[in-house]
Wavefront OBJ file of the C-alpha trace (Angstrom):
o trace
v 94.513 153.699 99.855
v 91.150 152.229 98.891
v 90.128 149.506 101.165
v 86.910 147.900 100.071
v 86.104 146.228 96.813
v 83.247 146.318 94.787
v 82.375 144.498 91.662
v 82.926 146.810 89.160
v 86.193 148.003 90.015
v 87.343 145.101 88.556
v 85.485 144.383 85.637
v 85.066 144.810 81.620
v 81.623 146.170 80.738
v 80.187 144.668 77.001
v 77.627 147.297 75.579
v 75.072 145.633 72.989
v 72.163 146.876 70.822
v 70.255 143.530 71.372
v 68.540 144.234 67.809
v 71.695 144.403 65.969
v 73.495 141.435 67.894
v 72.429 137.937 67.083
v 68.934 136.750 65.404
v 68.039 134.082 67.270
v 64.508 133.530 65.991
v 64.956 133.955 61.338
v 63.083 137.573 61.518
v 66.253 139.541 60.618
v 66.067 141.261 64.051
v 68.584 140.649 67.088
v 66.379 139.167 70.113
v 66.965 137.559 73.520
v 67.112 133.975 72.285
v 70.170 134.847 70.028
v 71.609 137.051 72.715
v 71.524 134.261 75.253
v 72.900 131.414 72.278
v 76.144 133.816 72.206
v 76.606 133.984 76.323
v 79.539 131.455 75.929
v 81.369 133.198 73.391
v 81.186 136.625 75.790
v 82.486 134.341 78.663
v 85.251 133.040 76.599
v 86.171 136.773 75.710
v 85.962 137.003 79.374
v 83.073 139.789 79.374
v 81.913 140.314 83.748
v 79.026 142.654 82.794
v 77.164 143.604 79.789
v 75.056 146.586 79.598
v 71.548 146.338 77.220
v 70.178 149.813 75.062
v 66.714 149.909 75.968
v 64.490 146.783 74.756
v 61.419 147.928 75.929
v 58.176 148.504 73.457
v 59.095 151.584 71.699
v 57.804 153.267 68.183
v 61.889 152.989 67.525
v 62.613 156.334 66.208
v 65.502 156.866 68.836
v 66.626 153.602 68.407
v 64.421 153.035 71.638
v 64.778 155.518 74.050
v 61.229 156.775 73.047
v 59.714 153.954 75.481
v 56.143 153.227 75.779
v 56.419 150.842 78.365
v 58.565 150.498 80.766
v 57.731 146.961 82.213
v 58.042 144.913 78.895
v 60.405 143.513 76.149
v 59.588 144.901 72.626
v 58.236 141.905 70.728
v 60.526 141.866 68.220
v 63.070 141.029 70.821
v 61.277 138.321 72.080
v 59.082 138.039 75.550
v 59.791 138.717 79.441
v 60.286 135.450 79.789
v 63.096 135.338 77.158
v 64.918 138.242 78.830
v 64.584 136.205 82.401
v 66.088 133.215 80.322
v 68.713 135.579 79.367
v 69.551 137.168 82.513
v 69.795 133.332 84.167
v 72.089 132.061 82.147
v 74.070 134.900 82.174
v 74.622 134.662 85.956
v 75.020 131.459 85.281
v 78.194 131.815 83.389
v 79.215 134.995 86.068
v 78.002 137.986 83.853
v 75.739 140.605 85.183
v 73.224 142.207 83.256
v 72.898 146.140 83.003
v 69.900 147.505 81.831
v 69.073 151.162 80.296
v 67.026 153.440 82.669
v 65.498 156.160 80.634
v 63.451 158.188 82.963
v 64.044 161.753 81.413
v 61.881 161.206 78.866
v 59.212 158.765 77.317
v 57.604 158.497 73.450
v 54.847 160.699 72.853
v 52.762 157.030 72.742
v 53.268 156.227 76.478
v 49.950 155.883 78.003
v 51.057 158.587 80.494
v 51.414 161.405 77.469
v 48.136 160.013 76.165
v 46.272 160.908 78.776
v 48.112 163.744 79.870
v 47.461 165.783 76.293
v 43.779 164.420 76.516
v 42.517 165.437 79.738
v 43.662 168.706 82.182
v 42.780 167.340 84.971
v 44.763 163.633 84.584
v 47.202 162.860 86.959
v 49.574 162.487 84.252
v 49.152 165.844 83.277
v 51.481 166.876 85.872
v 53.943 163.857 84.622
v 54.968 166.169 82.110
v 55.928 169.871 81.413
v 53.378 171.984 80.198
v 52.578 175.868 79.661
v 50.494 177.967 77.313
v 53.309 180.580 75.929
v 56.883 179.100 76.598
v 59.120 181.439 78.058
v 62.666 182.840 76.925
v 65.536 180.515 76.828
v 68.578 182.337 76.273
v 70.974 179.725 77.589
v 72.751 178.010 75.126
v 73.422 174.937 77.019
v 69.994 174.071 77.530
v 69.113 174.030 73.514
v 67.839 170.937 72.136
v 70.345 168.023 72.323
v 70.311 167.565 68.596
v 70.996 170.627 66.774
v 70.206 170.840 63.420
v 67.503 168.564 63.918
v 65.513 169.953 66.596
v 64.773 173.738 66.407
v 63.363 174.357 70.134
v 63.089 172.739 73.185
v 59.004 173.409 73.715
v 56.740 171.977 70.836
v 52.755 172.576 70.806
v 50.867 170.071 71.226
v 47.249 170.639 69.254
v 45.121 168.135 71.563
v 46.419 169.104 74.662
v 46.442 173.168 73.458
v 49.761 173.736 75.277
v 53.355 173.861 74.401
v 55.335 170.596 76.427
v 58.870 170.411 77.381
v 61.489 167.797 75.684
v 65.286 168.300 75.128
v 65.667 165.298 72.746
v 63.086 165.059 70.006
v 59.956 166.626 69.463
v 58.397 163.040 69.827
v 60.095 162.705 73.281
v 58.749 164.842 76.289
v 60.544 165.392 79.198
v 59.243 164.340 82.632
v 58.710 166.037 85.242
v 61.292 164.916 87.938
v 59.425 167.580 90.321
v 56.476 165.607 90.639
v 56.695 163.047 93.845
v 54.232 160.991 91.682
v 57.098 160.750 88.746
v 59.502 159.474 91.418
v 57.335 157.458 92.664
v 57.326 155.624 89.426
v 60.785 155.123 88.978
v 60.950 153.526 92.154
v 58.323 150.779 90.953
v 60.189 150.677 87.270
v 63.284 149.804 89.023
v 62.036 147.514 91.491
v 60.806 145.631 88.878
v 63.354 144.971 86.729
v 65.750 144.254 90.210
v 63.200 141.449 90.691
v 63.828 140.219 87.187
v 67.854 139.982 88.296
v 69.399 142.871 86.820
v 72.279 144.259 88.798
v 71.357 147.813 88.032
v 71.027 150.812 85.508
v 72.668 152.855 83.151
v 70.900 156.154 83.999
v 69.878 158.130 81.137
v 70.634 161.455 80.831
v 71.313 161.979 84.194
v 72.124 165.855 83.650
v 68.651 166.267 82.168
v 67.194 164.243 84.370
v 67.768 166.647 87.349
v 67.824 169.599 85.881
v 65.464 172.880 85.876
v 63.110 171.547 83.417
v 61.987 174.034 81.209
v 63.467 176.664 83.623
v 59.967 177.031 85.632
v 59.397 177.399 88.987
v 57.046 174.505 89.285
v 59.646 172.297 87.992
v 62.511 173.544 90.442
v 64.004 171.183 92.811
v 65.166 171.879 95.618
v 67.501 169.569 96.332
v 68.429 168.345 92.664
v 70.960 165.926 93.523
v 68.203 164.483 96.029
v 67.008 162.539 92.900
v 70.104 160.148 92.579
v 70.253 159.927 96.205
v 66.589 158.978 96.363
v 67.582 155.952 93.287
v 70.840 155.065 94.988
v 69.035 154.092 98.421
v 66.282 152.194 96.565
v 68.589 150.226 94.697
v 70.709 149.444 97.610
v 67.842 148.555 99.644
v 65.807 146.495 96.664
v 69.095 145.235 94.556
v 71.763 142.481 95.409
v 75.196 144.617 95.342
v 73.102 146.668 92.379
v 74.048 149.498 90.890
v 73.697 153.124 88.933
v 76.039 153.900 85.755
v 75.291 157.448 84.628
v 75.487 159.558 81.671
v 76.522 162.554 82.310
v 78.425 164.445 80.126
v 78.352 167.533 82.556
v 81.272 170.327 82.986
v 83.953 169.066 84.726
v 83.374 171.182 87.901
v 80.369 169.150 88.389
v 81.472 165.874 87.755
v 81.971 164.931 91.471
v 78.614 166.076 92.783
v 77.177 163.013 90.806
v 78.957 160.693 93.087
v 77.863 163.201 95.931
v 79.326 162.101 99.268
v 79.224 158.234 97.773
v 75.504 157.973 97.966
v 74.787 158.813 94.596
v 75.743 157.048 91.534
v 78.690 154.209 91.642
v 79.861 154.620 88.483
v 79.662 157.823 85.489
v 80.667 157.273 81.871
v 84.324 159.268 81.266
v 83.518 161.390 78.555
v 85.925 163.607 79.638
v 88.933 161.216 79.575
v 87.183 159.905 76.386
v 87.889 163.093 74.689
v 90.801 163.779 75.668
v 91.993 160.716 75.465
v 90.914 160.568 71.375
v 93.028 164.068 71.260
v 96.203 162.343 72.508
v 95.672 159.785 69.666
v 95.773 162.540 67.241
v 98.217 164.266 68.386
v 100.669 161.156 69.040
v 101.377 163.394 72.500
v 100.973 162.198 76.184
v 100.273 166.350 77.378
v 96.560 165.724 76.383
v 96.270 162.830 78.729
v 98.236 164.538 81.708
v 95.695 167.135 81.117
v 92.638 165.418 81.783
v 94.105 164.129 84.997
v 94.032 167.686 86.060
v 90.270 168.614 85.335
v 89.058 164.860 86.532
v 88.217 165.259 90.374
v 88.656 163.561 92.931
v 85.684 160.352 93.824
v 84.567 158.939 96.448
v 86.412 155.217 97.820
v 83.755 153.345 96.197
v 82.938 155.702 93.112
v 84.107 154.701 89.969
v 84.954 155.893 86.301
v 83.804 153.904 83.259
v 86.309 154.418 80.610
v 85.489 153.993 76.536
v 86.654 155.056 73.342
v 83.389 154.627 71.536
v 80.179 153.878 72.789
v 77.110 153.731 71.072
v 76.318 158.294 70.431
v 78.770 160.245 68.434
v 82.262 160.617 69.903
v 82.161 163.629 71.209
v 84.821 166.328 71.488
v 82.986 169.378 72.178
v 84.249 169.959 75.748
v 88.183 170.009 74.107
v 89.903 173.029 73.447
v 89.035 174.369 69.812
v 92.986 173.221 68.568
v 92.646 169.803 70.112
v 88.985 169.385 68.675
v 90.638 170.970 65.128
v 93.466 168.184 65.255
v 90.813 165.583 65.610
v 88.431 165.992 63.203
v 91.483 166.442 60.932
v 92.725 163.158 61.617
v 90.016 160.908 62.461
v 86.941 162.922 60.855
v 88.226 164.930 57.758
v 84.893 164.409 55.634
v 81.566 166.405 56.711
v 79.795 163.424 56.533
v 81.895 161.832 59.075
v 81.223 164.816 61.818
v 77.713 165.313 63.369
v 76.062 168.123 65.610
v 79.241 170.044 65.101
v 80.573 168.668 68.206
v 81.062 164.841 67.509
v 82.007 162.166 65.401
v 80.218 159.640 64.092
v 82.458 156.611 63.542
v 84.110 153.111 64.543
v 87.394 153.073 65.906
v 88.726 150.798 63.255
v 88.328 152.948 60.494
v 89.048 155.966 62.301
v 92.454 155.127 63.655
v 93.246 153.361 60.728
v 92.560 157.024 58.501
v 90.420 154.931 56.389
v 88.090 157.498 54.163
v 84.383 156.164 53.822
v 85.570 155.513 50.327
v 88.737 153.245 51.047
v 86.511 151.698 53.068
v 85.627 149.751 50.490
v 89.050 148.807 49.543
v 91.526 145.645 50.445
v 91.541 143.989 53.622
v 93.324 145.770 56.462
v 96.872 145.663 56.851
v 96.710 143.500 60.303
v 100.800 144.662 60.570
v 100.679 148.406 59.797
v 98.817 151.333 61.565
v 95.547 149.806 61.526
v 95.982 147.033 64.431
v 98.937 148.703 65.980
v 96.963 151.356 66.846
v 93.791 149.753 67.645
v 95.805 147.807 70.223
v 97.955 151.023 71.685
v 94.314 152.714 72.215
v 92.483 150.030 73.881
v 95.901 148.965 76.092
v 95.741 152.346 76.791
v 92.476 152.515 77.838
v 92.101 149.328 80.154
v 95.185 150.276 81.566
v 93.629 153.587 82.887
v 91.929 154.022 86.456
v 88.820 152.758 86.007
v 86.245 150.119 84.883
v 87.028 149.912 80.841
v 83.886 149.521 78.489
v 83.887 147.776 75.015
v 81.220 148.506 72.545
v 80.368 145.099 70.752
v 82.212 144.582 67.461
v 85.173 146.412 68.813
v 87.025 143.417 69.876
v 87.135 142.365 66.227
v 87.874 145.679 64.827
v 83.983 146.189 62.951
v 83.515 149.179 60.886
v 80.997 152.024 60.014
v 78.231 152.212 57.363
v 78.449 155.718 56.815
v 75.538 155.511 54.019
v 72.822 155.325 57.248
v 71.801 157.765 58.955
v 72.901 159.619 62.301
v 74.512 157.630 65.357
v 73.118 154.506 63.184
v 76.858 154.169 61.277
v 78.056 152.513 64.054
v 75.389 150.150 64.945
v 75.285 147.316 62.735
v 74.839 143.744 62.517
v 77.654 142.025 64.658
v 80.167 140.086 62.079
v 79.655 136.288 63.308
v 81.387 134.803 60.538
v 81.822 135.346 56.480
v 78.800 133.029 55.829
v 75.372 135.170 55.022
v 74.119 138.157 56.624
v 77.388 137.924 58.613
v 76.249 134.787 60.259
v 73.899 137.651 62.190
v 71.096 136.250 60.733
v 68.792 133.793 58.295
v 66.610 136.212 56.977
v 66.705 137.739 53.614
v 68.520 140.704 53.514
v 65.382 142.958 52.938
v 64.203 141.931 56.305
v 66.993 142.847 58.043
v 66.527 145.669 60.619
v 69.898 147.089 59.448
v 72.442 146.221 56.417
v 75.257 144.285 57.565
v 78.748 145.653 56.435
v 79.927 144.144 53.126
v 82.726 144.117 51.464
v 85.748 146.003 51.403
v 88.452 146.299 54.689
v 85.549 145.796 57.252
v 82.672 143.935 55.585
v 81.796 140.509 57.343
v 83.640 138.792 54.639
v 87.335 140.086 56.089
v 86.016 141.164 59.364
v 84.206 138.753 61.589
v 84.669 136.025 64.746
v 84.696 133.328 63.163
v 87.783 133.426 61.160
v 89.841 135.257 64.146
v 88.502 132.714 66.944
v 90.713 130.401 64.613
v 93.661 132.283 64.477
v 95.673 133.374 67.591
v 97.400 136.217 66.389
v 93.931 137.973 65.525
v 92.794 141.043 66.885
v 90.120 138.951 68.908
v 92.388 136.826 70.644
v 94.834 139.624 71.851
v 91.187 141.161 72.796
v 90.949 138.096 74.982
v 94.251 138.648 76.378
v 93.815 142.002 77.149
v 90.667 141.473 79.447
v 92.218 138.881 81.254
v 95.503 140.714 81.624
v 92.845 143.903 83.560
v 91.494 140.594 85.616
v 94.824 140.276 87.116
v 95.408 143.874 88.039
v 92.647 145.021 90.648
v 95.149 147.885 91.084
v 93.955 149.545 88.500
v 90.302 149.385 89.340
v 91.184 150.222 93.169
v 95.089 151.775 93.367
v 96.008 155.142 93.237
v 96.979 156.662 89.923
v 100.419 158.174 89.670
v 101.826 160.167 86.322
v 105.450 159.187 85.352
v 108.364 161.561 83.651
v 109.606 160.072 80.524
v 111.044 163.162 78.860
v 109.682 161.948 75.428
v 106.153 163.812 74.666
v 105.000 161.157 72.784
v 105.355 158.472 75.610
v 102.538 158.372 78.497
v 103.679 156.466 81.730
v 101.784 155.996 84.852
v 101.923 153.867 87.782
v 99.191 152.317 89.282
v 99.592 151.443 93.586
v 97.573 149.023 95.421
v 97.786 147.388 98.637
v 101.030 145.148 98.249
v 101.976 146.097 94.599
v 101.572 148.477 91.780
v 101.399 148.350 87.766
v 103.234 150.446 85.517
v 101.948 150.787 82.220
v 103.972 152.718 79.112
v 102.547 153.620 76.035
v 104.105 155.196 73.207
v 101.669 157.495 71.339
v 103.622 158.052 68.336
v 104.527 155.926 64.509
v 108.470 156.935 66.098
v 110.154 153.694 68.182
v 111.735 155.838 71.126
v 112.970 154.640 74.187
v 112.394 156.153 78.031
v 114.058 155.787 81.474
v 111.815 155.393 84.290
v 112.520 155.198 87.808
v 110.992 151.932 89.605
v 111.243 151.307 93.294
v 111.675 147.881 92.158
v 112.191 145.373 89.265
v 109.133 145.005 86.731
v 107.840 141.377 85.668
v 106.244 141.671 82.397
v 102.157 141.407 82.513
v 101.318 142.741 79.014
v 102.734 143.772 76.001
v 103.120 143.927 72.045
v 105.381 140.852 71.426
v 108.587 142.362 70.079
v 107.511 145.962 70.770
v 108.583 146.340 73.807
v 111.801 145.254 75.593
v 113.092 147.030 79.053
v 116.681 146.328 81.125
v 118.399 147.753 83.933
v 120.672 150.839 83.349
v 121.347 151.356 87.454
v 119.951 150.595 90.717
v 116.018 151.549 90.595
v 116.374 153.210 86.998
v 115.126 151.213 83.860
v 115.149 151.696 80.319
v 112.344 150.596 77.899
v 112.676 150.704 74.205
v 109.490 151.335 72.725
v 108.554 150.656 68.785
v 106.025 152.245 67.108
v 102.733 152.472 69.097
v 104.150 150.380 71.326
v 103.045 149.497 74.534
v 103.563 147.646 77.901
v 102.184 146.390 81.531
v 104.958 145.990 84.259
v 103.993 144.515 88.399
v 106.429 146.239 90.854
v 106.409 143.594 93.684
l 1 2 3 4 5 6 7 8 9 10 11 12 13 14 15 16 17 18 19 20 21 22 23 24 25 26 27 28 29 30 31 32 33 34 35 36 37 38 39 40 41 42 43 44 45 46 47 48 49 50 51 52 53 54 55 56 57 58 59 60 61 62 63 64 65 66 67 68 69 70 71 72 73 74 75 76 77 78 79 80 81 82 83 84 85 86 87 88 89 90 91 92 93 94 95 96 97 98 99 100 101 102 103 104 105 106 107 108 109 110 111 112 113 114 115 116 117 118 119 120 121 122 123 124 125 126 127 128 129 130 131 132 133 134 135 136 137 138 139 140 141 142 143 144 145 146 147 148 149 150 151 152 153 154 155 156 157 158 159 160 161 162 163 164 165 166 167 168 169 170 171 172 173 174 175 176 177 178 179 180 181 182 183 184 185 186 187 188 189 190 191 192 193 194 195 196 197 198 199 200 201 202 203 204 205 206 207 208 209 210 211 212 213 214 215 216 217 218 219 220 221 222 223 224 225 226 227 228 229 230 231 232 233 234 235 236 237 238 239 240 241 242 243 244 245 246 247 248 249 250 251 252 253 254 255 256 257 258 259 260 261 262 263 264 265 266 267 268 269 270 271 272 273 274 275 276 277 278 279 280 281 282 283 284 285 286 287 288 289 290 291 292 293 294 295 296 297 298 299 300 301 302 303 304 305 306 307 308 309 310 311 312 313 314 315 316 317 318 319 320 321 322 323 324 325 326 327 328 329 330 331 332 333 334 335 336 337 338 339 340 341 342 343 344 345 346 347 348 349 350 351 352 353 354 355 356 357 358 359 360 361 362 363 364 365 366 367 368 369 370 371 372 373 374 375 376 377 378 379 380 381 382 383 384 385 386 387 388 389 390 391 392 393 394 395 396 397 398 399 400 401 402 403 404 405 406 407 408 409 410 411 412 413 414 415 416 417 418 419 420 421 422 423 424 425 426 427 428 429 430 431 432 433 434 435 436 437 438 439 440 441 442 443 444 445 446 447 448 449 450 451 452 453 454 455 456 457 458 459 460 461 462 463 464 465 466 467 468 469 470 471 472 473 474 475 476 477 478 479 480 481 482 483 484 485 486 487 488 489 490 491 492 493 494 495 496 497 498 499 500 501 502 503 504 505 506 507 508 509 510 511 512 513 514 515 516 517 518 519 520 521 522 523 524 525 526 527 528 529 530 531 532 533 534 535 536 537 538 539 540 541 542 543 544 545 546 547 548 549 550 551 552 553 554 555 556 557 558 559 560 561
């Protein structure tokens, strides 16, 4: 039984592009002034944490994780004293601020790079990773990140007369992790932004990060995992109960040695149970889900899993078995252009659950009755009923849609939907200065889709959004408890129980369109926490053994006292 408590065991994470999420300032781009304006409406949602994509000056063709400067806000997005602004009135209503940590990699216009390609004997020649004939790379899982739109992972560089080392894009070189000088600089780039009042990082990357770079011996480390350790005691030492979130989409036998002995990282992105998780949706079956609680290892007391369904990449199912990954691009990706790098998919949740075609997109509102919500609601009661710390991309919580017309991981990273007034009440500007198109018209354009109208109406997809985070407030056993699978002898019906310290939470979903019913055995009598109103009933058949009737998608949160 867990013991100790830590803050993000118990708390929803908000992920925003700040570009894309409110324009305070008439430019047509999202900045901090009309990220801090909308504070009130994330603390009405009930939002503890939100978590930034990089702001920092950037040339922007990776949406900003080419950064040029690591101790600045992009000026688009306003100033460093507009971020401090932010981050104070944030804590002021009780949300902490994550910021992106991309350390892997910078632009090819950091000053480092500059000098490094311009003069041998810099110091930041070393900051990178350089040779004169690149060697063999036969592995296949150390290709370039983006196939199809990167060829090679070494690219020449004609000032510099040497081939350097990136995984991402051309424009992106790796750095060189080996270099106690590199390190060094993290250290200051975090320490900065700790003194600012963040309350830590999502780590970039975190597989590349510490990996062989460019499979040299000058780049080896010895101690890989010595890297996290090294960021984990600087931010404990530097940071007021801060933290590291990391990416790493890693094979599951490696999972664990991320948290190491819980002096690594606090928290890693799920992209296992993300995938998995996606498969069960597709297949309306619970085995997918009892699967990935086989491969997920075992954590450390204080570790933690952040749970999504969609973040900001591609949803990727590449680490699936090839009939689960065939079941879900049939479902939820069927058109090429809704696929991307062969392993992911490149879509909202909205649309995709909803097996809305880019085409009937563009179509009638959404039937708020049918498929579309019901499902929406079984996957995210589903997911914040899971061990873990659940994470909401913005625009989920009013069921936004894709732009499949842009290009890349861009579909699903436009304006937030404010309200049906213009630009999606996102911004003032004319539409031409817009850093993205808005969605309009059809099911999901701001018109139909957007906060204003559902703050109105209580039986809108925002307000059971609402109820939803609250309803994980009130369970710290399932941020802390131990996680326990339940027999229902229906495939189509996933039951768990989560244990704390004086009480547990059973949670039953039904993953299929059928209404079913299931007998579960409860050392105890449930009190209803959560539910689908009219979806879900239970009652005693004997001592200990109750029955719950389950409609379609339906779905429900139980306390054993």
């Amino acid at each position: 039984m867990r013991t100790k408590t830590r803050w993000y065991q118990n708390a929803t994470i908000y992920a925003i592009d700040v570009k894309t999420f409110a324009d305070g300032t008439g430019d047509g781009v999202g900045d901090f002034a009309g990220l801090t304006d909308r504070l009130d409406y994330l603390a009405g949602l009930g939002i503890d944490c939100v978590w930034l994509l990089p702001f920092y000056p950037s040339p922007n063709r990776d949406n900003g994780y080419d950064v040029t400067d690591y101790y600045g806000v992009d000026s688009r997005y306003g100033t460093l004293g507009d971020f401090v602004e932010f981050v104070r009135e944030a804590d002021r209503r009780g949300i902490r601020v994550l910021v992106d940590l991309v350390v892997n990699h910078t632009s090819d216009q950091h000053p480092w790079f500059r000098a490094a390609r311009s003069d041998p004997d810099s110091k930041y020649r070393d900051y990178y990773v350089w040779v004169d004939d690149p060697p063999e790379w036969p592995d296949p899982d150390r290709g370039p990140v983006f196939p199809g739109e990167e060829d090679a992972v070494w690219s020449y560089d004609e000032e510099a007369e040497a081939f350097y080392y990136h995984r991402f894009y051309h424009f992106q070189p790796d750095l060189n992790v080996a270099n106690p000088d590199v390190r060094e600089e993290i250290r200051k780039i975090m320490g900065f932004w700790l003194q600012l009042g963040v309350s830590g990082f999502r780590v970039d990357a975190a597989t590349l990060l510490i990996d062989n770079k460019g499979g040299l011996e000058s780049t080896r480390l010895d101690d890989p995992h010595g890297v996290l350790r090294d960021m984990r005691r600087f931010v404990e030492r530097r940071g007021d109960d801060a933290v590291l979130l990391a990416e790493a989409d890693d094979d599951p036998r490696n999972l664990a040695s991320y948290f190491g002995a819980g002096d690594e990282v606090n928290v890693l992105l799920n992209f296992l149970l993300d995938a998995y998780l996606v498969a069960a949706l597709a297949e309306e079956r619970a085995a997918p889900l009892r699967e990935v609680f086989d491969l997920l290892p075992e954590i450390p007391e204080e570790g933690q899993w952040a749970n999504f369904l969609r973040n900001f990449d591609e949803l990727n199912v590449g680490r699936l078995p090839k009939s689960y990954q065939k079941t879900v691009f049939e479902r939820f990706a069927p058109d090429d252009e809704m696929r991307i790098y062969g392993r992911g998919i490149r879509r909202r949740l909205a649309p995709m659950l909803a097996g809305v075609s880019g085409s009937e997109a563009t179509g009638g509102p959404p039937d708020e009755s049918g498929g579309d919500r019901d499902r929406i609601e079984l996957a995210y009661s589903l997911l914040f009923s899971l061990p873990g710390t659940p994470l909401v991309v913005y625009g989920d919580e009013i069921g936004m849609g894709d732009d499949l017309s842009l290009p890349g991981r861009n579909a699903v990273r436009t304006p937030m939907q404010w309200s049906a007034e213009k630009n999606g009440g996102f911004s003032t500007a004319e539409s031409e200065a817009l850093v993205r198109p808005p969605i309009s018209g059809g099911r999901y354009g701001y018109e139909t889709v957007n906060v204003a109208d559902q703050r109105g109406d209580p039986n809108s997809l925002l307000q059971w959004f609402s109820r939803l985070i609250h309803a994980r407030r009130e369970c710290p056993e399932i941020g802390r408890g131990d996680c326990e699978l339940l027999d229902t002898g229906d495939p189509a019906v996933f039951a768990h129980r989560m244990v704390g310290e004086e009480n547990a939470v059973v949670a039953v979903h039904n993953l299929g369109e059928s209404p079913t019913s299931v007998t579960l055995s409860l050392a105890g009598d449930p009190i209803r926490l959560f539910g689908r109103d009219g979806g879900v009933e239970f009652e005693r058949v004997e001592t200990g053994e109750w029955r719950f009737e389950l409609g379609r998608y339906g779905y429900c949160w139980v306390r054993i006292r």
